[in-house]
Every structure is written in structure tokens, then in C-alpha cells.
N, C-alpha and C positions, 0 to 999 in steps of 0.2 A: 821681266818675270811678273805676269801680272797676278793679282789673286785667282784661286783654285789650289790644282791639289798640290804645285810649290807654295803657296800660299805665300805668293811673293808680295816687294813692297814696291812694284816696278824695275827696281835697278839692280835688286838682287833677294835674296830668300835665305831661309836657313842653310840652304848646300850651292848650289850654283847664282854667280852672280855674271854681271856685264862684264863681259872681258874673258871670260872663261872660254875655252876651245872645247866645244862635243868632239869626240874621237872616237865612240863606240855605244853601238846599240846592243843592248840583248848580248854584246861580248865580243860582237863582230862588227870590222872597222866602218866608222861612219861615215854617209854619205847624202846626199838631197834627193836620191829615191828611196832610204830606208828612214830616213828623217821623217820625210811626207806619211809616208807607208804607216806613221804611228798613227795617224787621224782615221785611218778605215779598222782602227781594233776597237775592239766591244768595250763599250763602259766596265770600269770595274774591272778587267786584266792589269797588268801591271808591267812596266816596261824598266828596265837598267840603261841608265844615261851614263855613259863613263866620260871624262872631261881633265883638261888640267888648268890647273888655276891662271889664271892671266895675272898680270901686273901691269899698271894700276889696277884695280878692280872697282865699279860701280858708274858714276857719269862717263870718266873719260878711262873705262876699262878699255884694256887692250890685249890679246891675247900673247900668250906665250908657250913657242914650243914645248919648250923644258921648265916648264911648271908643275908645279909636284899633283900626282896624279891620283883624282877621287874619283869615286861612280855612287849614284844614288838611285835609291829604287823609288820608282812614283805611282802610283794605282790613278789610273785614266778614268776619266768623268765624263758626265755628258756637257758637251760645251755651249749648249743653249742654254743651259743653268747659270754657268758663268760669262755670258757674254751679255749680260742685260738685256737693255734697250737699246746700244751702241749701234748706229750705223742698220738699225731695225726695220727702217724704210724711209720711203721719201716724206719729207718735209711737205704739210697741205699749204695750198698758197696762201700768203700774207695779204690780208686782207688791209685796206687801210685803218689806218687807227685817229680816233679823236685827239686834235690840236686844243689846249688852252689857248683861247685868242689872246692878245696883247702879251704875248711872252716872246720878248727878241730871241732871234734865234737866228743871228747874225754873226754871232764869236767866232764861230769857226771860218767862216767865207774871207772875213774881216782878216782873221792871223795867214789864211792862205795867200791872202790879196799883200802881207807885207813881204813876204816870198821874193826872190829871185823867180825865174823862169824853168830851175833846174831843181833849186829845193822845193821849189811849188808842185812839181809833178811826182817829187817822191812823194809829197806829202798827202798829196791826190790819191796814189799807189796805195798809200799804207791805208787812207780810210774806206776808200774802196773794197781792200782785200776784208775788212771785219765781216761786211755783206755776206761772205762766205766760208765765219766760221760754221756758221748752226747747222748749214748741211754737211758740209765737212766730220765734222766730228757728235753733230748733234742726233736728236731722236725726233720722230713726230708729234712728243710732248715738249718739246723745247718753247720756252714761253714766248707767244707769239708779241707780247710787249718788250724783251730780251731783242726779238729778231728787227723788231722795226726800229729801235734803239742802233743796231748794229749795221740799220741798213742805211740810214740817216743817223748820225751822231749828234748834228747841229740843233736837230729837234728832240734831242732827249728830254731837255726841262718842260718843253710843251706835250710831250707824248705824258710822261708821267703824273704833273699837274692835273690834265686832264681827266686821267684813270683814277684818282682822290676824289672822294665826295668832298662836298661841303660840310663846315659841321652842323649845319641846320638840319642834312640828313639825318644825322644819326641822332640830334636833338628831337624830331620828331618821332620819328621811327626807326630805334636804335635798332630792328633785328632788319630792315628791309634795308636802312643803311649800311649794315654788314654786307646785306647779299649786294647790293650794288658795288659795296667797295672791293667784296671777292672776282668779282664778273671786271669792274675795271680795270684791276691789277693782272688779270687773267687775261688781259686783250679781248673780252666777251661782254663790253660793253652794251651792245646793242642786244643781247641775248635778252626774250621775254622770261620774268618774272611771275610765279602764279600769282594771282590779284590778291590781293588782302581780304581774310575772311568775313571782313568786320567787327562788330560787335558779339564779345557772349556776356553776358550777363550770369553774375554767381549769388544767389540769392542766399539758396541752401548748401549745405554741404553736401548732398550729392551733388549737385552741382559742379562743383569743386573738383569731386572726383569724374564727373564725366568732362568737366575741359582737361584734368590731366590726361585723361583716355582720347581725348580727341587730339591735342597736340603730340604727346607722342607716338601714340598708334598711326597714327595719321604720316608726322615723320619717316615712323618706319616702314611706313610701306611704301614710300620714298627712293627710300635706300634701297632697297628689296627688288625693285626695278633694275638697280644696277649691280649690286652683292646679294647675289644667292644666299637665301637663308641655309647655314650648316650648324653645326653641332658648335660649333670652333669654327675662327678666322685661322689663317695660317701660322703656327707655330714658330715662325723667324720675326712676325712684326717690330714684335720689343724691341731686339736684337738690331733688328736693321736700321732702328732709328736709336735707340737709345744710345748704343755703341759707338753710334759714328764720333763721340765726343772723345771717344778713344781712340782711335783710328777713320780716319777720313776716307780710305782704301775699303769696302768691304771684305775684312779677311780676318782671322783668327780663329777659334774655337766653332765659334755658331756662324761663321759666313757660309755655310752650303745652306742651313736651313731660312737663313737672311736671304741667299740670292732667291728661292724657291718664292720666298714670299713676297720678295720685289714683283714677281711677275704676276702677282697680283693687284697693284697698286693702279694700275689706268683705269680700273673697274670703276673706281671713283674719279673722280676728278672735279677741276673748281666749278663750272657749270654748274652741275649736278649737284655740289655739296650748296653752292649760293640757292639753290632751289628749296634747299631742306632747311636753309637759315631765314629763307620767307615764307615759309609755313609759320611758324612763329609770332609771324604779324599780325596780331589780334588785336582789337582795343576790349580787353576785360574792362568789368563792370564788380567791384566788388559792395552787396549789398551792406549798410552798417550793421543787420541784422544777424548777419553771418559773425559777428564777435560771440554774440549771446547766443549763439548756440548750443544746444543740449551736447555736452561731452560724449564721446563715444566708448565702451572697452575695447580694449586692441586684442585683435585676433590672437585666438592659441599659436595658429601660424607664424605670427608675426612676434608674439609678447616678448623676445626677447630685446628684437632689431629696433625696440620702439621704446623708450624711456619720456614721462608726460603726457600731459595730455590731449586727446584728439577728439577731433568730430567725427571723422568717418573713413573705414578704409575698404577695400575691395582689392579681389584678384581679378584682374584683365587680361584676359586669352590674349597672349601675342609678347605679351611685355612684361607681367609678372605685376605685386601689390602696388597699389598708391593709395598713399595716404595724405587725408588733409588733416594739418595739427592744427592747433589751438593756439591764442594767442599768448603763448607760455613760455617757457623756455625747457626744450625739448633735446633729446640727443636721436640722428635717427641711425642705422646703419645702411648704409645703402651697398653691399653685396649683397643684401633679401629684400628691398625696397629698391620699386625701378623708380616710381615717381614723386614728388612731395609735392605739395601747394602748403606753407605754412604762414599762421598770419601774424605771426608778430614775435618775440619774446628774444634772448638770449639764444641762437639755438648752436650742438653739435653735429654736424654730419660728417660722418665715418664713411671715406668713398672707396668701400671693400670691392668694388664690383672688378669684373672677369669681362675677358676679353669676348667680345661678341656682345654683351649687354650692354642696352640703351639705358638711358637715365637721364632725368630732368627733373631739375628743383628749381621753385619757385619762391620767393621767402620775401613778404613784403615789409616784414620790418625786424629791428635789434642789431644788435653788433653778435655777428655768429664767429663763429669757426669752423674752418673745414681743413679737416686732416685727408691724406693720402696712404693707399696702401700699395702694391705695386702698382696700379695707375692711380695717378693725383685726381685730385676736384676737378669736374668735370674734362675730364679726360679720356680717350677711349683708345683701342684695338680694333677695327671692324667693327665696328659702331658708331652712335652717336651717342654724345654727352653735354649738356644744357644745363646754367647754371642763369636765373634772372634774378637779379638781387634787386630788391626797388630802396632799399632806406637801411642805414646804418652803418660804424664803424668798422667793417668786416678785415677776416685772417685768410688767407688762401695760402695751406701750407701741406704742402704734398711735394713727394721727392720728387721721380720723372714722370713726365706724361700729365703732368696738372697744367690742363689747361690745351693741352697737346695730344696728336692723334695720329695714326695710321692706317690709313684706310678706314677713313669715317669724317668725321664733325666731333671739333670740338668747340665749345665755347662756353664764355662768360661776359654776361651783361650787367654791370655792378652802375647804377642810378644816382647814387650818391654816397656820402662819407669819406673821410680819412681811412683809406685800406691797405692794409699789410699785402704783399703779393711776395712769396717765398716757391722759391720750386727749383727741383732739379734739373736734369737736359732731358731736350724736346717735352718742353713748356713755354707757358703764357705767348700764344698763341704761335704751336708751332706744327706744322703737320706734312706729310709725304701720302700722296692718295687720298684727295679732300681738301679740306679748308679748315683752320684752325684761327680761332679771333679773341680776343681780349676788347671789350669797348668801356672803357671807365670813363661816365659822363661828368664826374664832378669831387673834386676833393683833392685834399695833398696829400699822395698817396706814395707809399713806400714798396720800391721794388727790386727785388734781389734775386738772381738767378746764380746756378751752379755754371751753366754754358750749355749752348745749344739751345736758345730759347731768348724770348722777349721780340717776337716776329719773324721765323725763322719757315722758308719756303721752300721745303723738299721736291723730288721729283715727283711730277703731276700735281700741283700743289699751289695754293698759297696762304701763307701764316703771317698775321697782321699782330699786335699793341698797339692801341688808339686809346689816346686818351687827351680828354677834350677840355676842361680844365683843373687845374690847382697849381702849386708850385712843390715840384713832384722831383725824388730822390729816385736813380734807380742805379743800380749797380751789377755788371756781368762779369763773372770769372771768378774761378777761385781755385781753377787749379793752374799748375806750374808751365812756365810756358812751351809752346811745344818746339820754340826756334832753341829754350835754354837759358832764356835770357834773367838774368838774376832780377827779382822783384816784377815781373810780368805774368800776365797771364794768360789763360786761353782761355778766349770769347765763346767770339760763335754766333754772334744775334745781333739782338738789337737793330733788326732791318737788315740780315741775311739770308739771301738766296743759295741755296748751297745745291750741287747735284753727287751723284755721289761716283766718284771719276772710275773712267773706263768699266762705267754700269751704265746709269744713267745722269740726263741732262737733269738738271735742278729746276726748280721751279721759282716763285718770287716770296721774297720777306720782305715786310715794311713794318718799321717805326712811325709812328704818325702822332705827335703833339702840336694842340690845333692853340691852347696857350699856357700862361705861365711861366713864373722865373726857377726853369728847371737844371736840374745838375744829372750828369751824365758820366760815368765811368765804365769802362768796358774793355775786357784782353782783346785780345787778337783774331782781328777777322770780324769787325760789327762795326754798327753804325751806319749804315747805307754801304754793303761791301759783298761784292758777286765773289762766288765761287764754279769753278767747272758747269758754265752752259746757267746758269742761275741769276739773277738778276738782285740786287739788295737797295732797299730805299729806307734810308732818315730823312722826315719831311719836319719841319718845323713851322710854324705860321708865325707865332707872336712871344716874344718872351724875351729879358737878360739872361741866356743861358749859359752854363758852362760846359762842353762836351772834353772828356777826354780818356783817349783809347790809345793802346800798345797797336803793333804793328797789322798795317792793312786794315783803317777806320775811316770812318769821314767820305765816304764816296770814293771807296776804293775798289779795285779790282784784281781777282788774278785767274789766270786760266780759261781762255775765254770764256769770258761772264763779261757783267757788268755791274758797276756800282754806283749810286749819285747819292749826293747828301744836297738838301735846297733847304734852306733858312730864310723867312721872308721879313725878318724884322729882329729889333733887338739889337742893343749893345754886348755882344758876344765873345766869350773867352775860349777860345779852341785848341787845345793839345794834343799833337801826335807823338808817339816815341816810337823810337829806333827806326822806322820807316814806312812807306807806302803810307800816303794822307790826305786830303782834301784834294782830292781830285790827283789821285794815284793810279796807272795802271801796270799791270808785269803779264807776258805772254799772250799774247794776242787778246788784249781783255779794251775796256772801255772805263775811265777813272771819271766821273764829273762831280764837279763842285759848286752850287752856287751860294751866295751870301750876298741878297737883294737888295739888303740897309740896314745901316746901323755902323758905331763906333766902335769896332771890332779890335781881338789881339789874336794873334795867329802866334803858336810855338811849335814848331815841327822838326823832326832829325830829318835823316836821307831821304831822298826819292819823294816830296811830298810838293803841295801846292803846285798844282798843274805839274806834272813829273812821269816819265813813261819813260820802258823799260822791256826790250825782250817783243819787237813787233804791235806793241800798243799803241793807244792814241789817252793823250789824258788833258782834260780842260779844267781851267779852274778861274773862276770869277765873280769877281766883287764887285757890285753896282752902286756902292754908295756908301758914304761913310770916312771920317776920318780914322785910318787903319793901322796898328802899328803890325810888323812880321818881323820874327826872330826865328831865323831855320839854320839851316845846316849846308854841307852839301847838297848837289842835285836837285834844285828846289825851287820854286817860282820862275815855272816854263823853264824848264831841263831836260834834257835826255841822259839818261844812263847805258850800258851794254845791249848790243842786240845780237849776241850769237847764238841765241836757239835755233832760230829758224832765218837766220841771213844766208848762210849759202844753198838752204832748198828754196827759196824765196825773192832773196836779194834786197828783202826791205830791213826800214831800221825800223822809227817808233816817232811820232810826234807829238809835242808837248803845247800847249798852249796855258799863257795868262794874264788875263785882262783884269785892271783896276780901274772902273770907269770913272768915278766921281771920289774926290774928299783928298785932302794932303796929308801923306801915308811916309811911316817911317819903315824904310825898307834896311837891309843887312846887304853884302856881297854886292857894293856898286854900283846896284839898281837903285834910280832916283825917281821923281816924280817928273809928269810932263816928257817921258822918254820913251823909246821903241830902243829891243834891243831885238835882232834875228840872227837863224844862222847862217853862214855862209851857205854859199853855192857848190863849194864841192870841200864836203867835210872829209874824203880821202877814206881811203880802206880802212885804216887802222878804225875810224870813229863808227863804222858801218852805219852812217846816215843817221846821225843824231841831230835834228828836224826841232827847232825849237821857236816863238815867239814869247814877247813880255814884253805888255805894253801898260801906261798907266797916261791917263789924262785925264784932264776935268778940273787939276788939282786946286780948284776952289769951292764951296760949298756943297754937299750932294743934290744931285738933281736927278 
């Protein structure tokens, strides 16, 4: 029962569930030509399904003659509404993608090579078949960095690597470093970039006001290329993204006018949005003279939206007032102000704006604050939204959509300071149709999300969080969790890929802290963690950090997707609970882990540290380091059940886990200087539970 007009949750819906026996159409006894016969009736008739309940009812529903007997009446839709992007067409060819040189990429060959001859070919089998989830079940937006991941597994850490800028990038030119890291993460590396415009020079305050006319009008006509100018974007956007943090299924109340608006969502895409993020690339030139400026009065137009003082404002055909403030301390409202340039003080901005409006603030100096209205700071709907902060202690506190987009650009360029980041779901860079980015160049900054947010990469899409130094707090989750589990939460971020199942394939989220002694807490589903066809990256460079996440974190995976988590330094404290973890995968998915150096502590429950489950493959490796690990069952190179797809298939799941260097205190009998594999014929009952763990080196890291 998928969603539509059962508005099912897959296994069953408010009336009919798995196991249930149809017995009658329209009142007359059923059959697979009056069954079929309902797909040639007109939208919008309505058909009586009579049925009797099965028992059991839902995964392993089974029918039952004499099952007490219901019939439900359903009004028929159009199925191109609800059938997304699914199975929409063929897949364009995989182009190849950029290697990070000097990154072994040997792990896997390595754990095949400890094989038998018979467990080596299952194992072959199973990484093989990944090659051919994305056409299987994917769309022609399925991320082309997802597919080459899946098509080689061994070169995940050098595929991804790769796709990361440098942070010199984004130190120089933080908006051109976005668009490259949207075009990396996107597999569109090699894609040209419009050239940087150079210099403008802001003497005067008209000035002022024509680089804000020239950056966003410019923008928009950008956009405009690819999203028709209308009155209004689609009326489900909110909806289709906001939502999904309540239900992962599109369905409930507003999923007809959600799915409507999905099928708008390829209009944009990461290409296209990385184009509108290096428009942006300018080197201003702000005169000293421009301080002493003669103050301006604020328009009748405006006198309400505009509290303080200013130099000058104007209406600009296309986009609506900008204004440049004064170096003061100002409140502006931005549902009647599309643009700012302000130059200094204390300021408020009230981001009132409506969906389809652009907007872009500029603020070179003070500790401001920005509030949210139903779209957060710079955040949009069918739009774009621009936030460049150069100097101060700044607040980014908006519910959903701060910072986050649908079908558009969102973004935030914050230069320096100690900053507050507060937001609801589908936030701090999170987007579906476009590219959503967060780049925090400097400061110990605080961050706290509701869920669905902190890099979160919807269909057609990629949504980043970069932040390049302090020693940085951030925190996801805050509602209950969705498995039940007492004192957990549901995530959703912090470097999630999510698609949204049996709609569309998902796109990529990335987490990226380049350094810093950072502390990391996040529910369920974050942390470098794929969901349905989606890709999830936590990249870390430098830092003693602490990560710890509820179930499916750390370079996890489920449903084919994929996950990696890569930390390249650091004496690191890492927590998984209740399951699926550092290099975790379940259903045909892809779990990687790596931990490059440092003296590390590993805590994890079930299924975690190299651990697969349900047709997966999952890696997990540490290259250096004296290491202690405290887990559970299933855990450092494990397999768990593989009966979803064992008897359409015949395969299990392989685990992989390599400790290469450092004398490491291990749990469950695993010691150092050891290989443990599995046998050669692990028997029906285990349905080919395919494992390696191996640790050597164990004297100094090298």
C-alpha cells in the first residue's frame, strides 16, 4: 500500500493491509481482469474494494479465507502524480569521476583475498549486485557520486575526498568554493563555472545600491533560465520538504499537493544552483568614505519595514526595495525589503519574505540577529536566498527553512565570530531542487537543529554545513525517537542524503569540519548516513572530537543508499547507540568508515564497526592509532540476517574490518596481530554471512 489515495505506509493503511484477500470489485466477485480493469477508469471515479482481513496482517501478512469481512471505498487519481520519479527513465551514463591520489584503496581486495574460494565469490556476488541498485530502483537524478560509490565500493574514500574542496578554497573565495564543493559532491566536478566578475568598487551609496541590483537581479535571471517566473512557486514545496521529518513516506494530509510539487524539483538542480553561487564571486571594494555618508530618509514605501538609519534606498524592477544602512544599529524587515548592504552596527532582520522571493543581505559588521518567519534566514521556496556576514558575533534563529530551500539556493556565508545557529527542519544547509550551504569560516560556534538539517541532500539536490575552524558544539534532534526508543532521538542530518521512498531517489548531504576540538550529538539517521538512493558524508580533517549519534550514524546506511563517515586525525571519542554505526549497512545499502590516525575510543551497540545486514556490504577502518572498542553484538566485521531479498537473489551481506596500525584493546575475542574470516559454507540457516577482521601493525602507528 503505497502512498495515494490509501494513503498507505507501504505494509498497510487505514482499511486494507498485507495479508488481506480482495474478494470483490464494485460488489462483484473479484478477479485479475476486473482488478486491472480499475487502471483504464477516469481520475476522480471511485471504486468499492471488498476484502477479508488476513492473519497475521502487515510484513508477514497472510491471507485468510474466513477473515471477518470489510469493503472500502477509494476515489481513483492520477498515477503520474503519485508515482514520482520512480523507475522515470534510464539512467545517463556514469561518467568517471575524480580519484584523491595517495588514498589506499586496497581494504576491500585485501578482505576478499582472506576468503576461501567459495566465500570469496559470494562476496564478489554481493558487491557486484550494488552496481545495480540505481537502475533498479533509482531515477535519472540519482547522484551520480551515489552510483560510482556503488559501482566500485573500494574507492569510496578516494571518490569522495576528491569531491571536498580544500579549505584554502573556501578561505579565498568562499562563494566560488561553495559552487565547487556543490559541482564535487554533485559528480559535476569538471562542470565550467562563470568566471569571477572581479572588482566593484563601492564609493557612494548609490553604489551600494547598484552592486545590490547587480548581484541579485543578476542571480535572478539565473534562475529564470531554469524556473519560469510565476506568481507563486508550487503550493506543496513547504509540505514536501518540511514534512518529511514527520513522515519519511510522502503521505498524509498535503501529500497530493507535495507530490504536484515534487515534479517540479529537476527544474533546478546542483549544476545550475553551483552557477547562481558563483555569481556572488566579486571582490568589493568598500570606500572609508562610505561611513560618512550623508543619511538618507526611508521611503513612505518602506518607513515601516526600515527602523535606523540609512544612506540610500530604491525599488528595482524585478526584485523589489534595497537598501543600504548605515553604520548603526538597524532592524530591517525583509517580507518588503528584497536586498540589504549594511555597514556596521548591531542589526535585526525579520526574514518575513514569501515563497518565490529572492533576497540577499549583506552586513559587514556587529553581532546581529536574524529571526525567521515561516521561511527562516536566508532560506527560500522557489527562490533564492543570500546571507554574507563578514565580522561579528551573530544569532541565525528561524524555525524551518533557515538556511534551507526547495527548489532554489539557499545560503549563508558567516566570515567570522562566535555564532549561534538555531533552526528547525530542512535547515542549515539543507535543500531538495538546488543546493543549500552553510560556510562558517571562523569561530566557536554553536549549533542546534530541530531535525532534517545541518547538511541534508534532498532529491535533485545537494545540502552542505562547512565549517572551517573553532571548537564548535552542534547538536540534532529533539523529537522522540521514531524506532520508540526511551531517551533517543530523531536526527536526520548532520551529513544526510535522504530521497524520499518510492517518489524519489535522494540526493547528497555533507557535514564537513576542516578543524577544531569539536563535540557532535545527533538522533537517528546523521552523521555521514544514506537514506533511499541518497548519499550522506561526515568528513572531518583535524581535531580531538567527540561524535555521538542514536541509531544509523557515523557512516551508516539503509535502503540503498550510502553512507561514509572519514576523520583524518585526532584522538577521537565515537558513540553509537542501539545500532547500525561506523561503517554500518542494512538493505542493499553501502556503510564506510574511515579513522586515518589518532588514539581513538570506539562505544557502539548492535550491527556497528564494519557490520552488514539485509544484502549490504559495510567497511570499517582504522589506520593508525592506539585504539580501545567497547561494542556489543554484531560488530567489528559481522554479519547479521539477510532475508529480505535472499530467496529473490540468493545473496547475504559482507562485512569488512581492518585495524592497520597501533595495540588496540578489543571486546568478543578479537585480539591484535589476528585475521579472523568466515567459513566457506556458512549453510542455509546463516544465508551467507560473509565476514573479515583483521588488525596488524600492532606496534607504533605508521
Amino acid at each position: 500500500m503505497l502512498p495515494g489515495p490509501l494513503d498507505g505506509t507501504l505494509l498497510d493503511c487505514a482499511s486494507v493491509a498485507r495479508g488481506d484477500l480482495i474478494v470483490s470489485i464494485d460488489g462483484e466477485a473479484a478477479s485479475i481482469e476486473s482488478w486491472n480493469a480499475i487502471s483504464t477508469r477516469e481520475s476522480g471515479s471511485k471504486v468499492r474494494i471488498g476484502y477479508r482481513v488476513g492473519e497475521p496482517r502487515g510484513w508477514r501478512g497472510e491471507p485468510k479465507l474466513a477473515g471477518e469481512a470489510r469493503e472500502v471505498s477509494v476515489t481513483l487519481d492520477d498515477e503520474s502524480i503519485w508515482r514520482g520519479w520512480c523507475h522515470s527513465g534510464e539512467l545517463p551514463p556514469l561518467r568517471a569521476l575524480e580519484l584523491k591520489a595517495d588514498v589506499d584503496c586496497a581494504a576491500l581486495v585485501r578482505a576478499l583475498d582472506s576468503l576461501g574460494p567459495a566465500a570469496r565469490a559470494r562476496g564478489e556476488k554481493l558487491i557486484a549486485s550494488l552496481d545495480t541498485i540505481a537502475p533498479t530502483h533509482g531515477d535519472p537524478a540519482t547522484p551520480p557520486l551515489l552510483r560510482a560509490m556503488m559501482a566500485e565500493p573500494a574507492k569510496s574514500e578516494a571518490l569522495v575526498r576528491a569531491a571536498i574542496c580544500d579549505a584554502s578554497d573556501f578561505r579565498t573565495t568562499p562563494w566560488r568554493g561553495g559552487a565547487k564543493l556543490v559541482l564535487g559532491l554533485s559528480g559535476n566536478s569538471g562542470a565550467p563555472l562563470p568566471e569571477p566578475h572581479g572588482g566593484f568598487k563601492i564609493e557612494r551609496a548609490e553604489d551600494g545600491v547598484n552592486y545590490l541590483d547587480f548581484l541579485l537581479n543578476g542571480a535572478r535571471a539565473l534562475f529564470e533560465q531554469s524556473v519560469a517566473r510565476n506568481p507563486a512557486p508550487p503550493s506543496g514545496l513547504r509540505s514536501l520538504v518540511v514534512e518529511r521529518l514527520d513522515e519519511l513516506l510522502v503521505r498524509g494530509p498535503h501529500s497530493r499537493e507535495s507530490m504536484v510539487a515534487l515534479q517540479a524539483i529537476p527544474l533546478m538542480n546542483p549544476a545550475k544552483a553551483a552557477a547562481i553561487l558563483a555569481h556572488f564571486d566579486v571582490t568589493d571594494e568598500f570606500s572609508p568614505s562610505l561611513l560618512s555618508g550623508e543619511p538618507s530618509s526611508v521611503p513612505d514605501a518602506i518607513k515601516t519595514a526600515v527602523e535606523g538609519s540609512i544612506l540610500a534606498a530604491r525599488e528595482i524592477p524585478q526584485i523589489g526595495w534595497v537598501v543600504v544602512g548605515a553604520a548603526g544599529p538597524n532592524r530591517y524587515d525583509l517580507g518588503r525589503i528584497a536586498a540589504v548592504l549594511d555597514l556596521g552596527g548591531d542589526d535585526t532582520y525579520a526574514w518575513k519574505q514569501s515563497p518565490g522571493q529572492h533576497r540577499l543581505v549583506i552586513d559587514l559588521a556587529g553581532n546581529d540577529v536574524h529571526t525567521g518567519g515561516e521561511i527562516g534566514p536566508g532560506g527560500s521556496l522557489g527562490a533564492i536566498s543570500v546571507i554574507d556576514d563578514r565580522a561579528g558575533n551573530d544569532r541565525y534563529e528561524g524555525g524551518a527553512l533557515t538556511a534551507g530551500t526547495a527548489l532554489g539556493v539557499a545560503a549563508i556565508i558567516d566570515r567570522a565570530g562566535d555564532d549561534v545557529y538555531s533552526a528547525g527542519p530542512w535547515s542549515l544547509g539543507a535543500a531538495a531542487g538546488g543546493a543549500g550551504i552553510v560556510i562558517d569560516l571562523a569561530g566557536s560556534d554553536r549549533i542546534a537543529a530541530e531535525g532534517m538539517a545541518i547538511g541534508v541532500g534532498g532529491p535533485s539536490a545537494v545540502g552542505a554545513f562547512v565549517d572551517l575552524a573553532g571548537d564548535d558544539f552542534a547538536t540534532l534532534g529533539t523529537r522522540p525517537s521514531v524506532y520508540g526508543v526511551a531517551g533517543e532521538h530523531a536526527g536526520f542530518g548532520m551529513g544526510l542524503g535522504l530521497g524520499f521512498r518510492f517518489a524519489a531517489a535522494g540526493g547528497v548531504g555533507a557535514y564537513i569540519d576542516f578543524e577544531g576540538r569539536d563535540q557532535r550529538q545527533s538522533g537517528e539517521f546523521s552523521q555521514g548516513c544514506g537514506y533511499y538512493l541518497g548519499l550522506g558524508i561526515a568528513f572531518d580533517a583535524a581535531g580531538d572530537d567527540v561524535s555521538v549519534a542514536d541509531r544509523y550514524g557515523l557512516g551508516s546506511a539503509a535502503h540503498q543508499s550510502a553512507g561514509i563517515a572519514i576523520d583524518l586525525g585526532g584522538n577521537d571519542i565515537y558513540v553509537g547507540r542501539t545500532a547500525a554505526h561506523l561503517g554500518a549497512a542494512w538493505d542493499e545499502s553501502l556503510g564506510y568508515f574511515v579513522d586515518a590516525a589518532g588514539d581513538d575510543s570506539y562505544r557502539a551497540d548492535g550491527l556497528s564497526i564494519g557490520a552488514a545486514a539485509q544484502q549490504a556490504l559495510a567497511i570499517a577502518i582504522d589506520r593508525g592509532g592506539a585504539d580501545q572498542y567497547r561494542a556489543a553484538s554484531v560488530t567489528i566485521g559481522a554479519v547479521a540476517d539477510n532475508e529480505y531479498h535472499f530467496d529473490a537473489k540468493g545473496l547475504g551481506s559482507f562485512a569488512v574490518f581492518f585495524d592497520l596500525a597501533g595495540f588496540d584493546l578489543y571486546p568478543m575475542g578479537r585480539t591484535n596481530e589476528s585475521r579472523i574470516a568466515s567459513p566457506e559454507e556458512p549453510g542455509a540457516r546463516l544465508m551467507s554471512r560473509d565476514s573479515v577482521f583483521l588488525d596488524e601493525h600492532s606496534g607504533p602507528s605508521r
